[in-house]
C-alpha positions in Angstrom: 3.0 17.3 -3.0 5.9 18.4 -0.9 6.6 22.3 -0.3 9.0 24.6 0.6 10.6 23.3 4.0 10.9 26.4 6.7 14.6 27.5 6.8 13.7 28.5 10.8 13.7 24.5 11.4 16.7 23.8 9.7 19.4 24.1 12.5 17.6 21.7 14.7 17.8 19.0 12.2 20.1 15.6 12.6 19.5 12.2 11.2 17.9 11.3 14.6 15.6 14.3 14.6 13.3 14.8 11.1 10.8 16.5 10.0 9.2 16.6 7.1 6.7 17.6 4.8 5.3 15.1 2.8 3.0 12.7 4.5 4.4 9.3 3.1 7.8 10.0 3.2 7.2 10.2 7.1 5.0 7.5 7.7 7.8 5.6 5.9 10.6 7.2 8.5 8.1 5.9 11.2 8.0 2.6 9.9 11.8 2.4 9.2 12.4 3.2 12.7 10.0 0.7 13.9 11.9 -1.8 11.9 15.0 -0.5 13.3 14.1 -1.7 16.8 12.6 1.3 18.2 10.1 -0.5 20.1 8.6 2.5 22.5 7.2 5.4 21.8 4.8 9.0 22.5 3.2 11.0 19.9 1.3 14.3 20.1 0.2 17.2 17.7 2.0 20.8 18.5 0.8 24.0 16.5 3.6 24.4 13.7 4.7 28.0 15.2 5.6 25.8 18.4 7.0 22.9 16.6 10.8 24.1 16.9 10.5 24.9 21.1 9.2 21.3 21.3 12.1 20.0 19.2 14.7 21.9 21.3 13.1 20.3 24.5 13.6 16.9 23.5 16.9 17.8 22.6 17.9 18.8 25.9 17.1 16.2 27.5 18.0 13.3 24.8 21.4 14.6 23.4 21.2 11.5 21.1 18.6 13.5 19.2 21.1 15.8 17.6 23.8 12.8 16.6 24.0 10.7 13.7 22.5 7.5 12.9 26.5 5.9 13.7 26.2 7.2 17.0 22.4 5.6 17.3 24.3 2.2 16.0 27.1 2.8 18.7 24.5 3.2 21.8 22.9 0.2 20.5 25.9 -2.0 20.1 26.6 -0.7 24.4 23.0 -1.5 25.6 22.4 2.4 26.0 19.2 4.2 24.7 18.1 5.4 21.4 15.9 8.1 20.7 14.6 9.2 17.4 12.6 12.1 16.7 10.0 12.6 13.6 7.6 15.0 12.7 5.5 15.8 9.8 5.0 19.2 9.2 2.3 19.9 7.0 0.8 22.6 4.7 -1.7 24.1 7.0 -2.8 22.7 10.6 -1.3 21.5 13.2 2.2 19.5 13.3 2.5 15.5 14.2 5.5 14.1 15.8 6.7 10.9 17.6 9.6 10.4 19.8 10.7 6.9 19.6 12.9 4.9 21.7 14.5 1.1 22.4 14.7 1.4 25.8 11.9 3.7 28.0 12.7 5.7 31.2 10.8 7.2 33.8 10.5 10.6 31.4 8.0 10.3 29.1 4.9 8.0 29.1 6.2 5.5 27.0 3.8 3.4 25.0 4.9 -0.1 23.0 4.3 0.4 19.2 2.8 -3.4 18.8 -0.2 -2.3 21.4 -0.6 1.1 21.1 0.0 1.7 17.3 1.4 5.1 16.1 -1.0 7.0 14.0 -1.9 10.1 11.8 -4.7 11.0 9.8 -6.8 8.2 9.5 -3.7 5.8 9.4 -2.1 3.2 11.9 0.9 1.4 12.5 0.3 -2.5 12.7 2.3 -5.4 11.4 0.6 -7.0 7.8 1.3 -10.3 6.3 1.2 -9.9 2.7 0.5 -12.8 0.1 2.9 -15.3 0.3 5.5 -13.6 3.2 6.6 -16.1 6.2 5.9 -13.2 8.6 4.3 -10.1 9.4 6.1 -6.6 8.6 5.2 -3.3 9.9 3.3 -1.2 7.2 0.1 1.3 7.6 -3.0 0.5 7.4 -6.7 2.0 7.8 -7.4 2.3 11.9 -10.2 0.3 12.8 -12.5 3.4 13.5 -11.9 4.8 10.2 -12.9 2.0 7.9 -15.6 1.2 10.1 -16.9 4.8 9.2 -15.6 4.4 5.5 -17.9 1.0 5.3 -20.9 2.6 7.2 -20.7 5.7 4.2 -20.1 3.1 1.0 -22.8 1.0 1.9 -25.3 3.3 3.1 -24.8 5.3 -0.5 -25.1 2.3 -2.4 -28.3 1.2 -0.5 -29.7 4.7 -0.5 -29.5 5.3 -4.6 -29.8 9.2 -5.3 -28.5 11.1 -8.2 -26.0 14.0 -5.8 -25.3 10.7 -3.6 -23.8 8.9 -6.6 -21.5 11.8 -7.4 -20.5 11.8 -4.2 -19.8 8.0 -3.8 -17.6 8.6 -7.2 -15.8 11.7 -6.1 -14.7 9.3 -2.7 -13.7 6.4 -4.9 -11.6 8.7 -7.2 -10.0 10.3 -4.3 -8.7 6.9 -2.9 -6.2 6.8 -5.3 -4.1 9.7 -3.6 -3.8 7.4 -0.2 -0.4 6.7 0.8 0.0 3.5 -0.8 1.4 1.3 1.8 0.3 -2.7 2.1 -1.9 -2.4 4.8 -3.7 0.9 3.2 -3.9 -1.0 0.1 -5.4 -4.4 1.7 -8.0 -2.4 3.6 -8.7 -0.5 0.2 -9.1 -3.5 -1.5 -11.7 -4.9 1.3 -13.7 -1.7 0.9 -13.9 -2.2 -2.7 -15.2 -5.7 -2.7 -17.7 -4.3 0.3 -19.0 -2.1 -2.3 -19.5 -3.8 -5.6 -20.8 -7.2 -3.2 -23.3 -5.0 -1.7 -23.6 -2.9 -5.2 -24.5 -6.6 -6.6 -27.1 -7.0 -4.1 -29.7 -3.9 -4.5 -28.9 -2.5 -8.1 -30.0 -4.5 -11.3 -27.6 -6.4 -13.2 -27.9 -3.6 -16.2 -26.5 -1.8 -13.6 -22.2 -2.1 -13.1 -20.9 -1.1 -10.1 -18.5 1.9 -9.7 -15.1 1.7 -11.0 -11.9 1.6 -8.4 -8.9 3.4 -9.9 -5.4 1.3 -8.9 -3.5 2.7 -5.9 0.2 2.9 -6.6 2.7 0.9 -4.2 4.1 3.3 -1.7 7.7 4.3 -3.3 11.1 5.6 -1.3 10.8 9.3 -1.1 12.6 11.6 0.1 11.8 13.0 3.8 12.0 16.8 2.2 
């Protein structure tokens, strides 16, 4: 759940420079600006006590940071650059942030977001054809390394029967259902799932049904704070 947003951070904010504090909300201000055209970008974590220096830096030297999204529209429109700041600034730990552009210079080390993939958590940026869509969209999704892990730990429980690793195989099921519940999360989800009760199938006895997957929710517009 969101929380109290530090008044200290406050004058640094624009519409091209957010942070929040709920995780969706800025995955989804990532993805928006991905959509948007912002095509380039770097990432980092900062400690949250440093968060507002960094902000200020990037400021400096990309004025466009402290505009509105009409002035964003208007350096598009002129074949100028657009920057876009976003950081999530979370309860405890460390802060994320992106800087994101349309056109790179010399100042940063730049990245494209098609091969390099923005990412937080256990969460990446990729483009996802759902059911029946002519063409791919950018949404979140699972990175490779982490479902790899996450299929590793369902089927080694499931293989490896036990009575503490059952409750824990239950307790990570249940606790799925609080992902950020974007397309791509919920396609890689859904693979795990059928990973597990397909294997499940395979070394329990039929008297034995396999675990249960509560529904994830579809990822809703919320509000950055």
């Amino acid at each position: 759940m969101p929380y109290k947003f530090p008044d200290a951070l406050r004058p640094l904010l624009a519409e091209q420079t957010i942070v929040g504090t709920d995780l969706e909300a800025v995955m989804q201000r990532v993805a928006d600006a991905t959509r948007a055209g912002y095509s380039h970008f770097v990432e980092g974590t900062v400690e949250r006590t440093k968060i507002a220096k960094l902000i200020a830096k990037f400021q400096a030297r990309y004025p466009g940071l402290i505009r509105n999204r009409k002035h964003a529209y208007r350096l598009a429109k002129a074949g100028e650059q657009r920057t876009k700041f976003i950081a999530l600034y979370p309860r405890n730990g460390d802060c994320r942030w992106w800087l994101l552009t349309d056109l790179p210079d010399q100042a940063e080390p730049w990245a494209e977001v098609a091969k390099a993939r923005p990412s937080v958590l256990n969460y990446e940026l990729r483009r996802h054809t759902r059911p029946g869509a002519a063409e791919p969209a950018w949404t979140w999704a699972l990175t490779r390394t982490a479902k790899d892990k996450l299929s590793d730990y369902l089927v080694w429980h499931v293989r490896h029967p036990s009575k503490a690793g059952a409750a824990r195989l239950a307790a990570f099921i249940e606790s799925t259902r609080f992902w950020p519940g974007f397309a791509g999360i919920r396609a890689d989800r859904r693979q795990l799932a059928k990973l597990t009760t397909a294997d499940w199938k395979r070394h329990h006895r039929h008297s034995e049904p396999p675990p249960q997957w509560p529904p994830l929710r579809y990822a809703r517009r919320i509000r950055t704070r």
